[in-house]
C-alpha positions as CSV (number, residue, x, y, z in Angstrom):
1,X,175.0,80.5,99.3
2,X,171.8,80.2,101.1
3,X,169.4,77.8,100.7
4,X,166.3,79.8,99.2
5,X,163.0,79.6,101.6
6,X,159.8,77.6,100.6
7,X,156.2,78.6,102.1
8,X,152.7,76.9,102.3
9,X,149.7,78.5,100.9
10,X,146.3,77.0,101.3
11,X,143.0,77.4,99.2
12,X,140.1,78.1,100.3
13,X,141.4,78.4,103.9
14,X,142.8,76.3,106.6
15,X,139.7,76.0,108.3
16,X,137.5,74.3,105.8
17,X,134.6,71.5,106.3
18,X,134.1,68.2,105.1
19,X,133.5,67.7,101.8
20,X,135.1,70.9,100.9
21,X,138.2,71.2,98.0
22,X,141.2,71.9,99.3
23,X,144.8,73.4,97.5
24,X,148.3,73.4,98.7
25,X,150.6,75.5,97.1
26,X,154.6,75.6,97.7
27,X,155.9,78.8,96.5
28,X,160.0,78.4,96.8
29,X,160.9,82.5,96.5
30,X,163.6,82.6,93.9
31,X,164.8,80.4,90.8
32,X,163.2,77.7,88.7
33,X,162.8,74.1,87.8
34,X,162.2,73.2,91.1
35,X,160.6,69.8,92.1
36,X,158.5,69.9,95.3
37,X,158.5,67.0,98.6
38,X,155.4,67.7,100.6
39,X,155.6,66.6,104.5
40,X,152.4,65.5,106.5
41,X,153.1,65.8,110.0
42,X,156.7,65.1,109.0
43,X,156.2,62.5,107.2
44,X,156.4,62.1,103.6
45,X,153.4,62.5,101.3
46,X,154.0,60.1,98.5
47,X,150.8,60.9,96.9
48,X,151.9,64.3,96.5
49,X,155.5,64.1,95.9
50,X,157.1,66.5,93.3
51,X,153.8,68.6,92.3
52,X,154.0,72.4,93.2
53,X,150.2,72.2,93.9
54,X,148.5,69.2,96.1
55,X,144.9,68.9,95.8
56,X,142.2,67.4,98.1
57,X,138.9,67.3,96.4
58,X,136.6,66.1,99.2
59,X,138.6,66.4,102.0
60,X,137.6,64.9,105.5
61,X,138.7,64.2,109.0
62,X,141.7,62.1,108.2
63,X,142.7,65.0,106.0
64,X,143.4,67.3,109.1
65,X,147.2,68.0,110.1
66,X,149.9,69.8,109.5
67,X,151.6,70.3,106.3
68,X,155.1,72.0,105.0
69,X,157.6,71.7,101.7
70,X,160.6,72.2,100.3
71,X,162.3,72.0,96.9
72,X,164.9,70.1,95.2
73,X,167.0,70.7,91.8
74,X,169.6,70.2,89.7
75,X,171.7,73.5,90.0
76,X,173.1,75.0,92.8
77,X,172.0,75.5,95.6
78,X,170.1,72.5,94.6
79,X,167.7,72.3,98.0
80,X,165.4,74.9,99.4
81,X,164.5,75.3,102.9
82,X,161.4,73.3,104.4
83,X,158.6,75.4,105.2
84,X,156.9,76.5,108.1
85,X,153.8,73.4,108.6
86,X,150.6,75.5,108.2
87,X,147.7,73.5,110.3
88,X,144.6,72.2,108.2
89,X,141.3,71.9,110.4
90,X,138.8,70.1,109.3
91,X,135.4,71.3,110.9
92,X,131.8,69.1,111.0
93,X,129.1,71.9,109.2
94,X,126.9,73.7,112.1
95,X,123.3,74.2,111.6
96,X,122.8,78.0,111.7
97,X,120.8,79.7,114.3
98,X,118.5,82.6,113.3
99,X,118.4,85.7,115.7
100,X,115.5,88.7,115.6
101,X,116.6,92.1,116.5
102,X,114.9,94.1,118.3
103,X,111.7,91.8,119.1
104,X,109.8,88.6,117.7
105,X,106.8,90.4,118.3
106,X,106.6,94.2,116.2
107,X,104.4,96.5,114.7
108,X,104.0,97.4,111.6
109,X,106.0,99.8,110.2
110,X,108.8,98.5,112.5
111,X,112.3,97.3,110.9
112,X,113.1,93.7,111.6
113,X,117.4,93.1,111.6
114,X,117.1,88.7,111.2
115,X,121.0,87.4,111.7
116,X,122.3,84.0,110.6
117,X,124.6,82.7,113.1
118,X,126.9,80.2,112.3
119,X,129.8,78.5,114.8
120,X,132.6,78.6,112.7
121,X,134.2,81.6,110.4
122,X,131.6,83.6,108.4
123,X,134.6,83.6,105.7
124,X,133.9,82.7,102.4
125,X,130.0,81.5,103.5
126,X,126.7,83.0,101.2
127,X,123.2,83.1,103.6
128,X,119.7,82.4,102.2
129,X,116.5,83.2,104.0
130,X,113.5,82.0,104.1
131,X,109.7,83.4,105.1
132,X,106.9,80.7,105.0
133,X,109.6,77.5,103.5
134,X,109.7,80.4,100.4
135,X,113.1,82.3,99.6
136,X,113.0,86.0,100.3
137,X,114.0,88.3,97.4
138,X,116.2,89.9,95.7
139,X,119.5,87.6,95.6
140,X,121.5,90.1,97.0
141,X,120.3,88.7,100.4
142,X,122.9,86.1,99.9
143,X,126.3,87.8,100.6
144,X,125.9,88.7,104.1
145,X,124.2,87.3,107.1
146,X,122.2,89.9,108.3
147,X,118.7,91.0,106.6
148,X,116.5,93.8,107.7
149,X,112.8,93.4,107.0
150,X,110.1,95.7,107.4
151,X,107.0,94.8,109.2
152,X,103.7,95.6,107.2
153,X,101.4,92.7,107.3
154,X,99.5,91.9,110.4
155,X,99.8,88.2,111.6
156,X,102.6,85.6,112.5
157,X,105.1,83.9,110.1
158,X,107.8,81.5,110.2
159,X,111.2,82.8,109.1
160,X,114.7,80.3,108.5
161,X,118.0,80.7,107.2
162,X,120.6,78.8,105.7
163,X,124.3,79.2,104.7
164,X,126.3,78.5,101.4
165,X,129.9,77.4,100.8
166,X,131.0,77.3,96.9
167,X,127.4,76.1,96.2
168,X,128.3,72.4,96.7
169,X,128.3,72.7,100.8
170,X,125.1,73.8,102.0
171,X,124.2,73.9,105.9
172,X,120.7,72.9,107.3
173,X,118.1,75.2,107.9
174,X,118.1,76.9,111.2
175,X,115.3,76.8,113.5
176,X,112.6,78.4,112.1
177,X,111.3,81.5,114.6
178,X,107.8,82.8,114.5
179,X,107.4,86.5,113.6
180,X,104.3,88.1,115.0
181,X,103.4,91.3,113.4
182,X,100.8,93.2,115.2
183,X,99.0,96.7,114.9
184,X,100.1,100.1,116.5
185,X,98.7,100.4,119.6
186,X,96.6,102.9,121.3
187,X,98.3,104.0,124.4
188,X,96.3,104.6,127.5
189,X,97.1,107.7,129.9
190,X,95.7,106.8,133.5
191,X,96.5,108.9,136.7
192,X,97.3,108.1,140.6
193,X,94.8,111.0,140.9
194,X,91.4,110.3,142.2
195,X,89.0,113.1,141.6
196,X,90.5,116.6,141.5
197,X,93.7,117.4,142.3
198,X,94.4,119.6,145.7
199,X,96.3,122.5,145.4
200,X,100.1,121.5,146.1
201,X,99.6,117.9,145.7
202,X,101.7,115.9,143.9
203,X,99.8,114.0,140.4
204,X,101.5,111.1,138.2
205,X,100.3,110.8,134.7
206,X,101.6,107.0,132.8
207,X,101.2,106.5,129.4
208,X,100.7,102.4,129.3
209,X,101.7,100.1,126.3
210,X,101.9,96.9,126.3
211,X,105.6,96.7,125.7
212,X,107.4,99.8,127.0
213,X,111.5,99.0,125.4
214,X,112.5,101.7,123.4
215,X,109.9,103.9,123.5
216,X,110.1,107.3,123.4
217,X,107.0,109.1,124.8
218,X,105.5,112.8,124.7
219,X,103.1,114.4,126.4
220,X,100.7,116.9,125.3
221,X,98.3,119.6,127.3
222,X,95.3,120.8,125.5
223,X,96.8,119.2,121.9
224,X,100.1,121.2,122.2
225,X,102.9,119.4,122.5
226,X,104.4,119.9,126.0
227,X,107.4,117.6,126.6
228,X,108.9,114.4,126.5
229,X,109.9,111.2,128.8
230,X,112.1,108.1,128.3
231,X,109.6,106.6,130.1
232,X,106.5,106.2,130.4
233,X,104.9,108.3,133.1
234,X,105.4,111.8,134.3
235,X,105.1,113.3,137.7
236,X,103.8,116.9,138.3
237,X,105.7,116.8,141.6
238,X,104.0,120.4,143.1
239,X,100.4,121.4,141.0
240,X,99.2,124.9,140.4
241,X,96.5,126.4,139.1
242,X,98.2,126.6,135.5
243,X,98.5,123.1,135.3
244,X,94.9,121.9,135.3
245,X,93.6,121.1,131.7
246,X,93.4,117.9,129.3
247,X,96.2,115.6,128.6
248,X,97.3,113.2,125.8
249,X,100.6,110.8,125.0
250,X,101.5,109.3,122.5
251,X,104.9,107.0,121.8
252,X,107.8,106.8,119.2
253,X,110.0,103.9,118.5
254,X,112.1,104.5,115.7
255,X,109.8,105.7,112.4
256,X,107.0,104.5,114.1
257,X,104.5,106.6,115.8
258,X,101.1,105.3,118.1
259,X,98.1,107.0,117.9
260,X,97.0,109.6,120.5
261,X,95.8,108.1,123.8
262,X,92.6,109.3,125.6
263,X,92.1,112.1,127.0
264,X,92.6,112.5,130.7
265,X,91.5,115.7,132.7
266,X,93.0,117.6,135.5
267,X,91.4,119.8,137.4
268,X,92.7,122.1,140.0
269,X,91.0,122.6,143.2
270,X,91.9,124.2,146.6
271,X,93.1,121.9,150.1
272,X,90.2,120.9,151.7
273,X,89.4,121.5,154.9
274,X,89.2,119.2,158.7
275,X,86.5,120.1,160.9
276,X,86.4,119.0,164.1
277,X,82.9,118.1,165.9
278,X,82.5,116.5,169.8
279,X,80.0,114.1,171.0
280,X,78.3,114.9,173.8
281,X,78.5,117.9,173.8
282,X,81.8,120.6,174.3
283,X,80.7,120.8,177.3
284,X,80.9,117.8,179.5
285,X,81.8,116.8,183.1
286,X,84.6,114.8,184.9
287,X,83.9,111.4,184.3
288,X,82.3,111.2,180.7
289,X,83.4,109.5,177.5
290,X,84.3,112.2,175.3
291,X,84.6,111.6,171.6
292,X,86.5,114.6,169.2
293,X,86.2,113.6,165.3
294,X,87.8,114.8,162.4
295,X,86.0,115.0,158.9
296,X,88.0,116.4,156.0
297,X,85.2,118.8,153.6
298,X,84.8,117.5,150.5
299,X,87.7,114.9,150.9
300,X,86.2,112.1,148.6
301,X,87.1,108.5,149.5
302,X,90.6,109.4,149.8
303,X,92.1,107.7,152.7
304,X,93.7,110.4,155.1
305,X,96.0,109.7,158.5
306,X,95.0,112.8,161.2
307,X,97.1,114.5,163.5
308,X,95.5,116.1,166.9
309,X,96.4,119.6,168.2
310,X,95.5,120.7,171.9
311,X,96.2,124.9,172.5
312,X,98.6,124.6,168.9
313,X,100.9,122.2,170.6
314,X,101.3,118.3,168.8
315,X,98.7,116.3,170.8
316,X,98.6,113.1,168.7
317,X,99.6,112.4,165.4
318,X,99.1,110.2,162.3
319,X,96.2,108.1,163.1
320,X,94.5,106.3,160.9
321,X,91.1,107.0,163.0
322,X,89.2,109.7,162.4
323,X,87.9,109.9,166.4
324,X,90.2,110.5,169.5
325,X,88.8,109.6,172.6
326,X,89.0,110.5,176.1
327,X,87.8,107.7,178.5
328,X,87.0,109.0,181.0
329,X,87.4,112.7,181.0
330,X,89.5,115.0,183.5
331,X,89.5,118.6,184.0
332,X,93.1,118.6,182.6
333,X,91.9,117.7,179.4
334,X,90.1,121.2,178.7
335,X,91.6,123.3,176.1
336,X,91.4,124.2,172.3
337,X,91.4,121.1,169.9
338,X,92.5,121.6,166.1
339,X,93.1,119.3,163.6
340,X,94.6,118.2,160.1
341,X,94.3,115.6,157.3
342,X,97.3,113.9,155.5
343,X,96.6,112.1,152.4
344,X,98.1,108.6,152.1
345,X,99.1,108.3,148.7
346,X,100.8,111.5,148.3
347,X,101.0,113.1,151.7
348,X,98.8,116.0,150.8
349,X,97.7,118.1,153.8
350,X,94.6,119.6,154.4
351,X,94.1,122.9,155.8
352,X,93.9,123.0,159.8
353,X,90.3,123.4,161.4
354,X,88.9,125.8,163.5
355,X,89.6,125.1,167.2
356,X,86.8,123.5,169.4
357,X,86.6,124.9,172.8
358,X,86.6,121.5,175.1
359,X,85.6,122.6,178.8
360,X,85.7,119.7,181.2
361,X,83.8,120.9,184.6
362,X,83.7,118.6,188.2
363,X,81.1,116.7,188.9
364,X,77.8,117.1,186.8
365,X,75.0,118.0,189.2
366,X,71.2,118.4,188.0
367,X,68.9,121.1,189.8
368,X,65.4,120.7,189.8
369,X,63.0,124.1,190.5
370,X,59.5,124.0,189.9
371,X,57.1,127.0,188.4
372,X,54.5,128.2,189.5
373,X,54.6,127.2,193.2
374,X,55.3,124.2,195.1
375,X,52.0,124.1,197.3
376,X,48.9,123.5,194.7
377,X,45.6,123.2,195.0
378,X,43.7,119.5,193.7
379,X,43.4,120.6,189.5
380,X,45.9,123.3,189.6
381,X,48.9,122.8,186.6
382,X,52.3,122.8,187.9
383,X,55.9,122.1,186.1
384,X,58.8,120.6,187.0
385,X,62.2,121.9,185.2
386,X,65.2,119.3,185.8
387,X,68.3,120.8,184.0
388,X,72.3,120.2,184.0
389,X,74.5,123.4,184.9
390,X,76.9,124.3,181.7
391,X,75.0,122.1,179.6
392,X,72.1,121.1,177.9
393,X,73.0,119.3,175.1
394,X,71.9,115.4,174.9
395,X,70.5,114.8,178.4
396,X,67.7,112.3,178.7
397,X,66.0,112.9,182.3
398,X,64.9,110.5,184.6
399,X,61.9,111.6,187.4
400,X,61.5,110.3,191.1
401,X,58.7,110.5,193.4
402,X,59.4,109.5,196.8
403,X,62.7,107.5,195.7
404,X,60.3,106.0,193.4
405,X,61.0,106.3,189.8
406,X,58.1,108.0,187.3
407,X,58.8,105.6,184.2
408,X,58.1,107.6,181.0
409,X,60.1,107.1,178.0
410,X,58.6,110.6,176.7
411,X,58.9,112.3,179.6
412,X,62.5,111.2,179.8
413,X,63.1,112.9,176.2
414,X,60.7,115.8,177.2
415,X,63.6,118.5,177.4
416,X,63.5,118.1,181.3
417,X,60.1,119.3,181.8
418,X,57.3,117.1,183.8
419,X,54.2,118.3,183.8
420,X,50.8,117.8,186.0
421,X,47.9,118.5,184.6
422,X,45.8,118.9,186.2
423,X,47.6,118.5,189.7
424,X,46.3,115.5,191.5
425,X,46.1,114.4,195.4
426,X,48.3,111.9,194.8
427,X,51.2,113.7,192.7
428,X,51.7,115.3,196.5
429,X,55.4,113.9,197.7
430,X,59.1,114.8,197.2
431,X,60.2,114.6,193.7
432,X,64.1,114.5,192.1
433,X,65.6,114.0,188.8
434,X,68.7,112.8,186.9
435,X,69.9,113.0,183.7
436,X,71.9,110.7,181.8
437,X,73.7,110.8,178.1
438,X,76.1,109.3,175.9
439,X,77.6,105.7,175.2
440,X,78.5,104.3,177.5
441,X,75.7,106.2,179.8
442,X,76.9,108.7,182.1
443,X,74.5,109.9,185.0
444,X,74.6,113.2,186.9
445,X,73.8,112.8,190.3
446,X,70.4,113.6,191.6
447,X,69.2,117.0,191.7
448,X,68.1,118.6,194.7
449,X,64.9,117.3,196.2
450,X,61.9,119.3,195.5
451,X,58.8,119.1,197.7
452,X,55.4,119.2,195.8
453,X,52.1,119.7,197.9
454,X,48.6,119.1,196.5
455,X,45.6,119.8,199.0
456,X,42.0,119.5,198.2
457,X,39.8,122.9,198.4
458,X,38.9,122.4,202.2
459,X,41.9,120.0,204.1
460,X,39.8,118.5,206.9
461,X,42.5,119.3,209.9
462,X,44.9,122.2,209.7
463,X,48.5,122.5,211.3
464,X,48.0,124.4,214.8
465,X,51.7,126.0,215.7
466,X,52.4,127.2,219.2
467,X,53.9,129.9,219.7
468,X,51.8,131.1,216.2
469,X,54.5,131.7,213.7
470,X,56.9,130.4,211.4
471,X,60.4,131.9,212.4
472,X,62.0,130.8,215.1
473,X,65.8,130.4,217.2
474,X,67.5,127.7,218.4
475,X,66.9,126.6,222.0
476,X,63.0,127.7,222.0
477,X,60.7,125.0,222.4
478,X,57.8,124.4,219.6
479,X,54.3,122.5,220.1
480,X,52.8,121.6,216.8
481,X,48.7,119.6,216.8
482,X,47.0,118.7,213.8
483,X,43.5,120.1,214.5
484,X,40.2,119.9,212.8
485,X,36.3,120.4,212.7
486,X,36.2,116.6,212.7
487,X,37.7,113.9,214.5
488,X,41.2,113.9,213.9
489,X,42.3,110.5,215.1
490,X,45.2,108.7,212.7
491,X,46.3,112.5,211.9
492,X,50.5,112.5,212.1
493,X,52.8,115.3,212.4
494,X,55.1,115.2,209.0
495,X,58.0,117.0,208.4
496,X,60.4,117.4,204.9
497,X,63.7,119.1,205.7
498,X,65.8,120.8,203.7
499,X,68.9,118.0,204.3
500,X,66.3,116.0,202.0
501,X,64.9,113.9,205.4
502,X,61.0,112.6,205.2
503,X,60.6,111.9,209.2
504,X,57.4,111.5,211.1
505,X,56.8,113.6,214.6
506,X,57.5,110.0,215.9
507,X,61.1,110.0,215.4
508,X,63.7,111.3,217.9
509,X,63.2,114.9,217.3
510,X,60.0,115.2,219.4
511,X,57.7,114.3,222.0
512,X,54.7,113.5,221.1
513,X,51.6,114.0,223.4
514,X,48.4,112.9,222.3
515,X,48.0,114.1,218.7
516,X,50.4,117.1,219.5
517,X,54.2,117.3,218.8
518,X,56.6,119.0,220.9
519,X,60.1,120.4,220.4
520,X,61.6,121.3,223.5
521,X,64.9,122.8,222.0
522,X,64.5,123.9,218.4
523,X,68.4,123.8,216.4
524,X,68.6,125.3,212.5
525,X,68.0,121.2,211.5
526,X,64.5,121.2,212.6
527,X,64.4,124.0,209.4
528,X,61.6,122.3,207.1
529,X,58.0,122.2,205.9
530,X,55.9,120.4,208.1
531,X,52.1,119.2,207.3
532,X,49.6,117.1,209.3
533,X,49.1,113.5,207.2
534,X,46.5,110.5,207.2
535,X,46.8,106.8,206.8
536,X,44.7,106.9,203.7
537,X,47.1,109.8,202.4
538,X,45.1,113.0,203.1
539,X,46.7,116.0,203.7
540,X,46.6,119.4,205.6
541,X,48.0,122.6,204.0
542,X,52.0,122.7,204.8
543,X,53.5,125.2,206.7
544,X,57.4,126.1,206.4
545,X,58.9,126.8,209.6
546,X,62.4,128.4,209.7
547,X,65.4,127.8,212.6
548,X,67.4,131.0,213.0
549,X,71.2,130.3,214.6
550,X,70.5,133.3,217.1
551,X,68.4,131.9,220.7
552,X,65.7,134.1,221.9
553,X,67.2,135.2,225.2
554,X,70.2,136.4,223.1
555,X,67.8,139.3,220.6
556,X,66.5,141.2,223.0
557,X,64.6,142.3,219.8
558,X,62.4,139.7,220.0
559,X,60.3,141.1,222.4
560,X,59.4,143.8,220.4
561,X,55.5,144.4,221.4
562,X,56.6,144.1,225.4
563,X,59.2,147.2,224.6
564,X,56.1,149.3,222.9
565,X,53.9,148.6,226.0
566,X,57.1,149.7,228.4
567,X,57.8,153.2,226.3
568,X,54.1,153.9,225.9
569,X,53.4,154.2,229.9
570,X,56.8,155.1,230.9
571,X,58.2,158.2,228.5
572,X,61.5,158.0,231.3
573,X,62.6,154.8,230.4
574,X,63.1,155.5,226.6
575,X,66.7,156.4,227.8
576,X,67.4,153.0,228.9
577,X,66.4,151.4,226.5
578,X,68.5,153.6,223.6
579,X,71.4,152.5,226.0
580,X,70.5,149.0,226.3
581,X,70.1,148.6,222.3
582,X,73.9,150.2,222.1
583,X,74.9,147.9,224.6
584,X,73.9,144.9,222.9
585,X,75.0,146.5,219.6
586,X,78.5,146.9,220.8
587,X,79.1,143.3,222.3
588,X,77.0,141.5,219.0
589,X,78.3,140.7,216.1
590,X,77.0,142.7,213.0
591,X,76.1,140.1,211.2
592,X,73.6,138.9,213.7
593,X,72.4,142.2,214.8
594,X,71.3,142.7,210.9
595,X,69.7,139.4,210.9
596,X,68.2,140.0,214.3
597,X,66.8,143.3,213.5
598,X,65.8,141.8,210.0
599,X,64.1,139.0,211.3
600,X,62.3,141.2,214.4
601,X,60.8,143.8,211.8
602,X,59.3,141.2,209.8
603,X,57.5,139.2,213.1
604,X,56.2,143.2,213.9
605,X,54.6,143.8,210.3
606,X,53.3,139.9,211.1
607,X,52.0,140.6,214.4
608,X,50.5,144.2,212.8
């Protein structure tokens, strides 16, 4: 028959810890009046030896091991099998360790979950728990090892736990952890947005707490509740109209509720817009610095990058300057100028300025007239007018007086006016101007030189021309004698032409015999005013003497009051002459022949 089986059953469990009471059972599954042999490790336990139950009252290290049976008796079959060993550990007792779920640091109204963690099995173990060294209530605390507590006072306290085994094995208290209990908090709702928001722009509301885990937070616009976030800010990623107005938030975290945070307003507003202005002026010459800025209308301190257009085409973009600069100037650079802001913190345009005509003209030239007349008697008012072709927008003028400059810092911001008032002996002489703006300076050249004659009431010598007029032709000679009631000894022949030449009769032009000048071949450069002058400055009234290109032997015109004479005595000879003046006509060029006849009508009504 076979040998019935035996098995091992221990009490409390087969992981116990020192000190602990321990039973072994051998249950042998069939028949009676069995006496038991207990094995430790294989070895006989004498101490135990023919007891059904083995006892360890305090057990310890030494106790550890493994442990099996069998039975033996009188009747058949008088032996059992052994049994399977069944391992007995004997553990040291841990000192628990107290965890806090979700935070050490809550509000009120928040539910604390505090766990007791122990190393070795939770089995058969009763937890205790402790607030301030006192023992939290009621007792059924004890039979697990997790607590929840909810938070109500303000302020910090020290929580422990312990663990129980059959009362008489008690762990250590665990570390004690402080438990900070604090107030709801007041959210606060700030903004990225500076100011009001532009059309289309992009705005971020956040809804700030101190400690953001686990929050659930909602938004509300003008106190009605809008929506709701996992986190803590919200992005209104294109804005309309619709969407200005007041905002709140507030957060959730389980049954607990913040208050409402502060108010934060949004208001709407349209793009603003760039305008572009130029210094100096639109327009400017070749050779000037040039300076186009960009201001954004009602842009706030916002930064901005711009972008340049020229004639709607991408000139230069994304700068972080407001000015572009040209340095110097070309004609190339005229055109149409726009431009645009981009905000930097959310990449907000602005709306596109008007365009800015830029014209860029050659080279700057100043032209100087004078009003009422250039040849003034001593006390008479005359003004000089110095202005820039194209522009007149930030000149400053300087004023020359034979290549000598007129320092005046008011006359140089006069609006290019100089004035003499009244006209004095010495203001006579050949005056220019130039005009000069921006930073660095940029100068025009000088104007054209303007003669300016100032002769007392009576000059004592007068300018004597022979032959007696003032147009003339090349190739005819010229005598020119300054003349007077007095003695005119240290009187010279002047002459201003219009190349811009001051020369004396003295120079290479002329002979000079006595106090007489003569100019044996006249060409169009001897064109000009001439004047008798002193060594102390005096001066005669000027005369202005004009150099024609056609030579007298070539305008039979020219001998007009000889013709008269001819035609007056002799009727016959009117014939010839009609066929002479067709003659000429038909080998002359008609340019000449109008000048010619221009220029012989005028000496007639002289002469008449």
């Amino acid at each position: 028959t076979e040998r019935p089986k035996a098995t091992v059953k221990v009490q409390p469990a087969e992981r116990v810890f020192i000190r602990e009471r321990v039973t072994l059972t051998c249950d042998i599954e069939s028949g009676e009046d069995w006496r038991y042999e207990w094995f430790k490790n294989n070895n006989p336990l004498s101490e135990a030896q023919w007891r059904k139950k083995y006892e360890i009252s305090n057990v310890d290290g030494s106790d550890e091991g493994d442990y099996s049976c069998k039975g033996r008796r009188l009747t058949e079959p008088s032996y059992s099998e052994i049994s399977a060993a069944v391992r007995l550990t004997v553990s040291e007792i841990s000192k628990p360790t107290l965890r806090v779920d979700p935070h050490t640091t809550v509000y009120t109204g928040e539910t604390l979950t505090l766990t007791c963690d122990l190393k070795s099995s939770l089995t058969g173990w009763k937890f205790i728990w402790f607030r301030i060294s006192q023992q939290l209530q009621p007792p059924e605390y004890k039979n697990t090892n997790t607590v929840n507590i909810s938070a109500s006072d303000t302020g910090t306290a020290e929580y422990q736990c312990s663990a129980l085994r059959r009362e008489n094995i008690t762990t250590n208290h665990s570390d004690p952890v402080n438990i900070t209990v604090q107030a709801l908090p007041k959210p606060k709702l700030t903004s990225s947005l500076t100011g009001s928001a532009l059309r289309g722009s992009s705005v971020t509301l956040e809804c700030k707490l101190d400690q953001t885990t686990g929050w659930k937070f909602y938004w509300y616009k003008n106190k009605q509740k809008d929506f709701s976030t996992e986190t803590q800010s919200y992005t209104i990623r294109s804005v309309r109209d619709s969407d200005g107005g007041q905002y709140w938030c507030r957060a959730e975290k389980g049954s607990i509720t913040t208050p409402y945070s502060n108010a934060f307003w949004v208001q709407v507003t349209e793009s603003p817009k760039a305008v572009v202005s130029v210094n100096p002026d639109k327009d400017v010459y070749r050779g000037e610095t040039v300076t186009l800025r960009c201001d954004i209308q009602s842009g706030g301190d916002t930064e901005w990058k711009y972008s340049w257009f020229k004639d709607d085409q991408e000139f230069h973009l994304h700068s972080t300057s407001q000015e572009f600069r040209f340095n110097p100037v070309r004609e190339h650079d005229s055109g149409k100028f726009t431009c645009r802001g981009e905000r930097k913190r959310d990449s907000v345009f602005s709306e596109m300025s008007d365009a800015l005509t830029l014209t860029v003209f050659g080279e700057a030239q100043a032209v100087l007239s004078v009003s009422p007349q250039s040849w003034l008697t001593e006390g008479d008012s005359v003004t000089l007018s110095c202005e820039v072709r194209h522009s007149s927008t930030g000149w400053r003028f300087s004023w020359y007086r034979d290549g000598q400059e007129l320092v005046s810092d008011s006359r140089r911001e006069a609006g290019g006016s100089y004035t003499l008032s009244p006209a004095a002996l010495n203001h006579t002489g050949v005056y220019v101007c130039r005009a000069t703006r921006g930073e660095p300076t940029f100068d025009t050249q000088s104007s054209n030189p303007q003669p300016l004659w100032i002769t007392g009431p009576s000059p004592p010598v007068s300018l004597i021309i022979r032959p007696g007029r003032t147009r003339h032709f090349i190739n005819d000679s010229l005598s020119l004698s300054c003349e007077g009631q007095n003695d005119s000894t240290g009187w010279r022949v002047r002459r201003y032409t219009h190349s811009g030449e001051l020369l004396d009769c003295t120079s290479v032009w002329v002979s000079v015999t006595g106090y007489t000048c003569n100019i044996s071949s006249l060409s169009t450069s001897h064109t000009g005013v001439y004047w008798c002058q002193s060594g102390s400055g005096g001066r005669s009234h000027p005369l202005n003497i004009t150099v024609h290109s056609l030579s007298s032997s070539e305008a039979p015109f020219s001998v007009l009051s000889l013709l008269s004479c001819l035609v007056a005595s002799s009727p016959y000879l009117l014939a010839s002459i009609i066929l002479g003046v067709k003659c000429y006509r038909a080998r002359a060029k008609p340019d000449e022949v109008n000048r010619t006849k221009e220029l012989i009508e005028e000496e007639h009504r002289t002469e008449s």
